[in-house]
N, C-alpha and C positions, 0 to 999 in steps of 0.2 A: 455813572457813565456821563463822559462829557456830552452834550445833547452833538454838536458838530460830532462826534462819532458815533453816535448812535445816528443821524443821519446818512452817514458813511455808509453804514454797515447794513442798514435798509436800505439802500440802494436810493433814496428820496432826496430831492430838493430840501434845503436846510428851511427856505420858508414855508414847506408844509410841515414840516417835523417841527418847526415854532406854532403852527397854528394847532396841529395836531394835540402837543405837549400840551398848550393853553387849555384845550378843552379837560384834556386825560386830568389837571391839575384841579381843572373848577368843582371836576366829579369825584373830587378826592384820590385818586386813585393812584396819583405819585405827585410828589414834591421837587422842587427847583431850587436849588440855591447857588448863588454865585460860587465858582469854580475860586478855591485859596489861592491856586497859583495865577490865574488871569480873572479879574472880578466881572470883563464881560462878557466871559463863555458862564453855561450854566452846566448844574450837574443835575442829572436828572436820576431819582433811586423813587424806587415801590413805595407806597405806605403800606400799612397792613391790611387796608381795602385791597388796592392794588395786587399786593398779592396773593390774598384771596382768588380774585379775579383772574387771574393767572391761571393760578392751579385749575377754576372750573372751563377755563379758555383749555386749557393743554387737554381737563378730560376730553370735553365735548370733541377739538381737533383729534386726538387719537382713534374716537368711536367713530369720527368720522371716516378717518383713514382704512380702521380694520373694515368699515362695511364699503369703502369704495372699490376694496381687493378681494372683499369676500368673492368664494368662488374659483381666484384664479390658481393656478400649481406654482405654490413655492420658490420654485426655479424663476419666473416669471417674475415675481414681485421680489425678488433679489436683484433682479436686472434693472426695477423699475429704476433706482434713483440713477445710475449711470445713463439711461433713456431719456430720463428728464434734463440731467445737466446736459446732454449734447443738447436737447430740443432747447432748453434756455438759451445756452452760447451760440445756438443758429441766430435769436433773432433777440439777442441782449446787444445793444449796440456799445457798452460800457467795455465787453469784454474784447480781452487783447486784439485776437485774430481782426476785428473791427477797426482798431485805429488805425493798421497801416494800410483800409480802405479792401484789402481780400475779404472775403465772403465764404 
């Protein structure tokens, strides 16, 4: 992925997504290469550390997930992610209803 869209797509300033990348790169954890079609974007891909790391990041996030719902009915934690994107879009200042300054 081009690192400018992977900034995109984490919603982050491009100069912490360079300092960020800097670190994830020193730890081995993905690699940087100049982009073939523009040589001053980079591309940024997994090494095999990296995805490793991954995979133990997703378990750990998932166990996290099922004990932060444990408990609740079904019904409930179907609703959660539609609960969440309104509560994000209330106070995400990126998203649409926000530029034309309505609330």
């Amino acid at each position: 992925m081009i690192q400018a869209e992977l900034s995109e797509a984490l919603g982050i300033e491009p100069p912490s997504v360079t300092l960020m990348t800097r670190k994830l790169e020193a730890a081995g954890h993905i690699r940087r290469t100049p982009a073939p079609s523009d040589r001053r974007a980079s591309v940024v891909e997994l090494t095999g550390g990296g995805t490793a790391l991954a995979g133990r990041v997703k378990e750990l996030w998932c166990a996290l997930a099922e004990e932060t719902v444990a408990g609740l009915p079904a019904e409930t934690v179907a609703e959660l992610p539609g609960l969440l994107g309104t509560l994000t879009a209330n106070v995400d200042p990126r998203h649409p209803r926000h530029q034309d300054g309505r609330r």
